[in-house]
C-alpha positions as CSV (number, residue, x, y, z in Angstrom):
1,X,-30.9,-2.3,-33.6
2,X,-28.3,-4.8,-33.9
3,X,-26.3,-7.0,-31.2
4,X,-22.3,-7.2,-30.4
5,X,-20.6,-10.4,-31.5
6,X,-21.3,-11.4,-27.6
7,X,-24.8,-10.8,-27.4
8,X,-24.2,-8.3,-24.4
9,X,-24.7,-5.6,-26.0
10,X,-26.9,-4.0,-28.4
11,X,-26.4,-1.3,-30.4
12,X,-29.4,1.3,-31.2
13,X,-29.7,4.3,-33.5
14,X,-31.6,7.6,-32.5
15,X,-32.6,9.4,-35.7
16,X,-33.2,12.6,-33.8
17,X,-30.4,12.8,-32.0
18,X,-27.6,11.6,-33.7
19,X,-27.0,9.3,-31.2
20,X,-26.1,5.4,-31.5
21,X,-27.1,4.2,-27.9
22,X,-25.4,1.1,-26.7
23,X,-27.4,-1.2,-24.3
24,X,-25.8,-3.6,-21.6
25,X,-28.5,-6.3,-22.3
26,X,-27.4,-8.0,-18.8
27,X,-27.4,-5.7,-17.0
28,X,-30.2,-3.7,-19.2
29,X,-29.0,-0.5,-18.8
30,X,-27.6,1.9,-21.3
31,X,-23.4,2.9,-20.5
32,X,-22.7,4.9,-23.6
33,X,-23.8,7.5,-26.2
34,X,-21.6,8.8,-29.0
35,X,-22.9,11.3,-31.5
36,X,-22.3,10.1,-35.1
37,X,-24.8,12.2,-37.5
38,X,-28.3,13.8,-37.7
39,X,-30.0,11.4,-38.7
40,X,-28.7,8.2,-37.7
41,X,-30.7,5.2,-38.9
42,X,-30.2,1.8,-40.4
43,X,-26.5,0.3,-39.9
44,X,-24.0,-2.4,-40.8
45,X,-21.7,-4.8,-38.2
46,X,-18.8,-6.0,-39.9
47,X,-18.6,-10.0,-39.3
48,X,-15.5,-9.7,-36.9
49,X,-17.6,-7.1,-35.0
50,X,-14.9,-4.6,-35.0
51,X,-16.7,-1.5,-37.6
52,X,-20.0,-0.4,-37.5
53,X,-21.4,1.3,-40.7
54,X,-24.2,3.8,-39.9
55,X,-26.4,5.6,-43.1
56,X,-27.3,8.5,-41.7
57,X,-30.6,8.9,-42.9
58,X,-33.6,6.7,-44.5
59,X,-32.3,9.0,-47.7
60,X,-28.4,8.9,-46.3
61,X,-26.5,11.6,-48.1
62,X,-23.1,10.3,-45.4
63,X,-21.9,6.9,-43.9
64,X,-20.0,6.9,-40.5
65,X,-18.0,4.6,-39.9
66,X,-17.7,3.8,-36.0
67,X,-15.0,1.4,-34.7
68,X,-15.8,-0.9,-31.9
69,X,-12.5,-1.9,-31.0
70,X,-11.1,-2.8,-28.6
71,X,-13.6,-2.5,-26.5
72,X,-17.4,-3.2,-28.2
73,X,-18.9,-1.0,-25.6
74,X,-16.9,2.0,-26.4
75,X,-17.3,2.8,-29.9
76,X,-16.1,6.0,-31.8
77,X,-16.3,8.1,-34.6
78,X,-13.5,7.3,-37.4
79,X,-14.7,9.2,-40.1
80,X,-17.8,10.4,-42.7
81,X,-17.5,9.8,-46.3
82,X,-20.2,10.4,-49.0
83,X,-20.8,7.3,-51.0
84,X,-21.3,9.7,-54.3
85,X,-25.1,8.6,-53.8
86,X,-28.4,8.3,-51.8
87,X,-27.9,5.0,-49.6
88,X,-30.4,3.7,-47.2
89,X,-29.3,0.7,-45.4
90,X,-25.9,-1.4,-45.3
91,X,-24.9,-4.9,-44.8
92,X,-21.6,-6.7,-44.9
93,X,-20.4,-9.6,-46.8
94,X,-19.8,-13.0,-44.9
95,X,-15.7,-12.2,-45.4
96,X,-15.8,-8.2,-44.0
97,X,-14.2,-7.0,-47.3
98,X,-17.4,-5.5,-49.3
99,X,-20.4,-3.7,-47.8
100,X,-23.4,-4.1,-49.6
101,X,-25.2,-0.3,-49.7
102,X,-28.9,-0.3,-50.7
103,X,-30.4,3.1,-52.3
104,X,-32.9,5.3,-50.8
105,X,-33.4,6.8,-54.5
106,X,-32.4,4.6,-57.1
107,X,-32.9,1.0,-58.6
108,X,-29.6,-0.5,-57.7
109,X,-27.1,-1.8,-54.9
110,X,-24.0,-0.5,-54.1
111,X,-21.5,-3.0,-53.5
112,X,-18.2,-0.8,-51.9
113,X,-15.2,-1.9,-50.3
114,X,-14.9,-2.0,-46.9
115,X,-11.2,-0.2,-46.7
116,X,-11.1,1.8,-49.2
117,X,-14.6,3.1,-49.3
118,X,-14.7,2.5,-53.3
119,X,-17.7,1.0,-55.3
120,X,-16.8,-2.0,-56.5
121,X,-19.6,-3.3,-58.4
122,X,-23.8,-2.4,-58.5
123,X,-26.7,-4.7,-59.4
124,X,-29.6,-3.5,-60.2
125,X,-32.5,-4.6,-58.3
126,X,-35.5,-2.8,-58.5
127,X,-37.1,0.4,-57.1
128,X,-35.8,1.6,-54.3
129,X,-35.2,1.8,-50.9
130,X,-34.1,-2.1,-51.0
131,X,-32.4,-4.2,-48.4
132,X,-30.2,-6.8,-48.1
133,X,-29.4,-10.3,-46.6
134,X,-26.6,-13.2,-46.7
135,X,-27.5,-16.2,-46.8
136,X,-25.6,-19.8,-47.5
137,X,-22.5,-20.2,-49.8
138,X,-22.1,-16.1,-49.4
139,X,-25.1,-15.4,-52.1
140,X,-26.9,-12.4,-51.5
141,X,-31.1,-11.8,-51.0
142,X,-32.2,-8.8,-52.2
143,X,-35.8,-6.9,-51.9
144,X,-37.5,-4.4,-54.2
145,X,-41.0,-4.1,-52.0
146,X,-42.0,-1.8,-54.4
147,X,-41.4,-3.8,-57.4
148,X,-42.7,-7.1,-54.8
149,X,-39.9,-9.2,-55.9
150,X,-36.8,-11.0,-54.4
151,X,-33.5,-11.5,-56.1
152,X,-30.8,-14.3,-55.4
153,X,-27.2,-12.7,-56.3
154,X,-24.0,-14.3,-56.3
155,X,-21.7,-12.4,-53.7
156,X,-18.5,-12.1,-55.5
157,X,-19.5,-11.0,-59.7
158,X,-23.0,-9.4,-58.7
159,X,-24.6,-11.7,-61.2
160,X,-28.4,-12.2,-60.1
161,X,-29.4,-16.1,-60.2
162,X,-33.0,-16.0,-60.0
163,X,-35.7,-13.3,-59.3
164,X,-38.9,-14.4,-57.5
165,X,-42.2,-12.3,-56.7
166,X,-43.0,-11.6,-53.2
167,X,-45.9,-9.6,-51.6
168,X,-46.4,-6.3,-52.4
169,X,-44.3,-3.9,-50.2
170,X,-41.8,-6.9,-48.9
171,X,-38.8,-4.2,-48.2
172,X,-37.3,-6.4,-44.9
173,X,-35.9,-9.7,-44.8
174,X,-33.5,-11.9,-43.1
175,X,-32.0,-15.2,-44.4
176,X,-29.5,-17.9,-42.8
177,X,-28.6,-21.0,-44.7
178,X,-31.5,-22.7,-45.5
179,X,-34.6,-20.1,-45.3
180,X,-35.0,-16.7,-46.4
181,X,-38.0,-14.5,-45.5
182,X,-39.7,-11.2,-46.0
183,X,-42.5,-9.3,-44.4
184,X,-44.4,-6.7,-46.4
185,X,-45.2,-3.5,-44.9
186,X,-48.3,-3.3,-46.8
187,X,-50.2,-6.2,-46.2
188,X,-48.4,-7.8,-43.3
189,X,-47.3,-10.7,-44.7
190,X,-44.8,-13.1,-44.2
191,X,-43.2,-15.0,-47.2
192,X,-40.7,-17.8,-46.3
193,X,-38.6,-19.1,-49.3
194,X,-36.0,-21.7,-49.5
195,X,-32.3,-21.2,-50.2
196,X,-33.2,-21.5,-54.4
197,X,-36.0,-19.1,-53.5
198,X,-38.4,-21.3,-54.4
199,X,-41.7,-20.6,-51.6
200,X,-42.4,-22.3,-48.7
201,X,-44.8,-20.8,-47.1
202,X,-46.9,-17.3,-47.1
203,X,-49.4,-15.8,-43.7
204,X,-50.6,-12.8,-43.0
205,X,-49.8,-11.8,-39.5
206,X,-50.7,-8.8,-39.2
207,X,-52.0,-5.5,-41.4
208,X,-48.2,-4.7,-41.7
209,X,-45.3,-6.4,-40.7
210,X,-42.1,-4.5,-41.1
211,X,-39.2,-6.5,-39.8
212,X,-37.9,-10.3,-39.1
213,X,-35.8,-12.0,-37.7
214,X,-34.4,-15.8,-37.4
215,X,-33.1,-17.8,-35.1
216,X,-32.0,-21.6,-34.0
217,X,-33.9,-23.9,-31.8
218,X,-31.6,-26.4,-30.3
């Protein structure tokens, strides 16, 4: 699941179906369903909220691409492309010009541009699937739960600043300026690092966590 630029909506994948769902979270009903691809699973909002990538598939063999514009609540199909590999989630770069594709297969990241659909770079980060966060200054986090580390990576070369060990089966994260955590799958907990990765803070919440999520207290 992931919101509109607007909050009002949010947008929700149905594997089985195909489907991406979008919610009216106002008026909490759901006021439209477009098929994009068997399969349909983790996804991608470009930062101007206008293109929505969607892997289609845990083990994604095609991307859709589905535009949101003009209107956020109307979204359609522009197009499938294969990435020329096995992709398994997606993330945009602060700017909208690269999307960051993570492997369902193999040890690296895809780093492909936004227009064009071409890979621009890949950094290899560990044994897949992996994910992928932004944090401050437009460096990239990057998770290997299998491997149980956590790599800082600079956004524009692909160079990898500094690798840290996490918790066995870490896969999800999130990051904002300032903290980046994980939560491992495996053992449920939850790591909180600082921008230079360096560790905060580590509980166990639970005998698997899988995702997180920050936010801002005013």
């Amino acid at each position: 699941m992931t919101a509109s630029r607007s909050g009002q909506l949010a947008y929700v994948t149905a594997d089985g179906s195909g489907e991406l769902v979008v919610i009216d979270l106002v008026q909490r009903r759901i006021v439209h369903r477009i098929f994009v691809g068997r399969g349909a699973h983790h996804m991608g909002l470009s930062p101007n909220g206008k293109r929505l990538w969607i892997a289609l598939g845990e083990h994604a063999s095609q991307i859709a691409i589905v535009d949101l514009s003009p209107w956020p609540g109307r979204p359609r199909l522009l197009r499938r492309f294969s990435p020329g590999f096995t992709a398994h989630d997606l993330t945009f770069s602060p700017d909208g010009r690269r999307v960051w594709v993570t492997s369902g297969v193999g040890d690296s990241v895809h780093v492909i541009n936004a227009r064009s659909g071409k890979e621009v770079l890949a950094v290899r980060v560990g044994a897949p699937p992996q994910h992928v966060a932004f944090g401050e200054n437009g460096f990239a986090y990057a998770t290997s739960g299998y491997d149980g580390r956590l790599l800082k990576i600079h956004g524009l070369t692909g160079r990898v600043v500094k690798t840290v060990r996490t918790p066995y089966g870490s896969f999800n994260l999130s990051a904002f300026p300032g903290p980046v955590v994980t939560t491992s799958l495996m053992n449920g907990r939850v790591t909180e690092f600082d921008s230079r990765l360096r560790r905060m803070s580590s509980v166990q919440t639970a005998p698997a966590a899988r995702a997180v999520a920050l936010t801002i207290w005013p």
